[in-house]
ZAMARGU-4260 file (C-alpha; in steps of 0.2 Angstrom, whole numbers, plus 5000, padded with zeros to 4 digits):
<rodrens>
0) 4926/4976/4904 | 4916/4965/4890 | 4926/4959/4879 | 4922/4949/4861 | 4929/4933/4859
5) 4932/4931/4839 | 4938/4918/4830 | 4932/4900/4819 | 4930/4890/4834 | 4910/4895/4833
10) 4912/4879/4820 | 4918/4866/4831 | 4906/4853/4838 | 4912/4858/4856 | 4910/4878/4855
15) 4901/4877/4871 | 4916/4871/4878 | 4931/4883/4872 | 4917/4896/4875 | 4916/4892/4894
20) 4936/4891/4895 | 4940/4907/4887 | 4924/4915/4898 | 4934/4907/4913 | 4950/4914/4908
25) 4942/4934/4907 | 4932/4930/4923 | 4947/4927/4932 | 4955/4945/4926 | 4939/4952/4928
30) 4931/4953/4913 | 4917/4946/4903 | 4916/4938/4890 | 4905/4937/4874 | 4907/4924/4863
35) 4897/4925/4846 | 4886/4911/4846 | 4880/4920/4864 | 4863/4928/4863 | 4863/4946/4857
40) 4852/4959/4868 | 4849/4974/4856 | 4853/4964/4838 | 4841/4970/4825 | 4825/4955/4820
45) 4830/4948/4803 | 4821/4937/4790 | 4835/4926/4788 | 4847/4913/4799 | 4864/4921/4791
50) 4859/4938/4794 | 4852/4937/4812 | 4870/4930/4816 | 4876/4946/4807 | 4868/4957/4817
55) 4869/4948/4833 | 4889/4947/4832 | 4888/4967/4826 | 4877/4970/4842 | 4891/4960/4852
60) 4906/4969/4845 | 4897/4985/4848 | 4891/4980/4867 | 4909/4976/4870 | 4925/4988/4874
65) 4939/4975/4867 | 4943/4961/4856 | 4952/4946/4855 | 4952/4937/4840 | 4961/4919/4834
70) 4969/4923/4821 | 4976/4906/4818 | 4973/4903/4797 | 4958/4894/4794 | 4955/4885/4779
75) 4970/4896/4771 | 4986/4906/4772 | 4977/4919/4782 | 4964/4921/4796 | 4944/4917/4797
80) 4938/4932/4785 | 4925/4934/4797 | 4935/4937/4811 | 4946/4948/4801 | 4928/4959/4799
85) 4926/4958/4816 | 4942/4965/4821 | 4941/4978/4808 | 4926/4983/4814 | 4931/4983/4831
90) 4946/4994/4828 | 4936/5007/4818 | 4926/5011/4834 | 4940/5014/4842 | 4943/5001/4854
95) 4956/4990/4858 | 4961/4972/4846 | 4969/4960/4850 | 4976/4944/4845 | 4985/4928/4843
100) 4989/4911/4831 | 4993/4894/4833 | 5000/4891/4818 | 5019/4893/4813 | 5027/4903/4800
105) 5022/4920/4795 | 5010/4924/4781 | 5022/4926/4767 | 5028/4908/4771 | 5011/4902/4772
110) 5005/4909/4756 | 5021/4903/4748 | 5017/4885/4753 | 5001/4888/4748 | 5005/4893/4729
115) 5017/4876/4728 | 5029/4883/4716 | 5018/4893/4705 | 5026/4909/4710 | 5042/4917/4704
120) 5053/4931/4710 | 5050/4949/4699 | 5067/4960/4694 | 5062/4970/4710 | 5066/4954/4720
125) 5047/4954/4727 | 5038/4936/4723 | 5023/4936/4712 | 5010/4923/4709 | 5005/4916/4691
130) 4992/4931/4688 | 5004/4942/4690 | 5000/4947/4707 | 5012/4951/4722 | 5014/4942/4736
135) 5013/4951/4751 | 5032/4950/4761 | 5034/4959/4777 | 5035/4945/4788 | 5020/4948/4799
140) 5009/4937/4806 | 4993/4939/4794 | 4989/4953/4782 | 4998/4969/4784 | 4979/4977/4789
145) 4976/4962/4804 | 4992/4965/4811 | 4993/4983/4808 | 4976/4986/4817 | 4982/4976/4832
150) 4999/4986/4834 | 4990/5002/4832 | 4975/5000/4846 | 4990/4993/4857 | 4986/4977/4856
155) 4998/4962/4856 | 4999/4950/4845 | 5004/4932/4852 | 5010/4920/4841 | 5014/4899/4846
160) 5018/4887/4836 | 5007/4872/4842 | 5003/4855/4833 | 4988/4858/4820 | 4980/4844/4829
165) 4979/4858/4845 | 4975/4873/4834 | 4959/4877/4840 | 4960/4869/4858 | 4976/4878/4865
170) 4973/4894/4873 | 4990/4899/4878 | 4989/4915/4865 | 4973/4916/4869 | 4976/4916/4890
175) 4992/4929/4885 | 4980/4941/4877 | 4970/4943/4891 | 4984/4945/4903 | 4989/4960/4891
180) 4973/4969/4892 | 4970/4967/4909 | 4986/4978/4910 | 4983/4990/4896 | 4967/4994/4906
185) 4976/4999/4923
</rodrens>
């Protein structure tokens, strides 16, 4: 099983090395595992960096028969909106998603913290942000769609609540996910 490793650590300065470790932790279940910045066999020649990455990740995702995403918020309430892409797109062929965050409190919380007091509660009791717009409430993790397309490909969704400092070093979710998928594909 090849499974696509998503996520913002394809920013840090040691990649390499959080790529080998999560590689490590699918090899010892089994698995393979592609991480982005990995060369893509079948990706489309571009005339631009940006968009050889593009379809090198899209060759991945389609070369591969799971994913696991961090979902941990990057640079915001929510997750890496590429890795939210990459999960989408992942879930609409079909095959399992799955994921997990470092990062405590749920998305409401988040995005409350975020808007520092520029938001007030409606008549309906629903909290709504100085343009008028509602703010998402259902306690989940991430957006409704991210933890709704997990849930649906029978995925889990593994959340710890680990010091920012270790956000994008600790792979306890991450090592949690594999465990799971390694099951759901007995």
């Amino acid at each position: 099983m090849r499974v696509y490793l998503a996520g913002p650590e394809v920013f840090l300065a040691d990649r390499d090395d959080i790529a080998a470790a999560k590689k490590a932790t699918c090899a010892e279940y089994g698995m393979i595992g592609v991480f982005p910045t990995d060369p893509a066999p079948g990706a489309l020649p571009a005339d631009t960096d940006w968009m050889q990455i593009y379809l090198g990740n899209e060759a991945h995702i389609r070369g591969c028969d799971a994913l696991i995403a961090n979902l941990t918020p990057f640079r915001c309430a929510s997750a890496d909106p590429g890795t939210a892409y990459e999960l989408g797109f992942m879930r609409a062929l079909g095959r399992p998603v799955l994921g997990y965050s470092n990062a405590a409190g749920n998305f409401t919380t988040r995005n409350l913290a975020l808007l520092s007091g520029a938001v007030h509660r409606r008549a309906s009791g629903a909290w709504e942000d100085a343009n008028g717009m509602e703010v998402e409430d259902f306690g989940l993790t991430d957006n409704l769609m991210l933890d709704g397309g997990i849930t649906a490909s029978g995925g889990v969704l593994v959340v710890n609540h680990i010091a920012e400092a270790a956000h994008w070093h600790d792979l306890m979710g991450f090592s949690r996910c594999v465990a799971h998928l390694a099951g759901m594909k007995r």
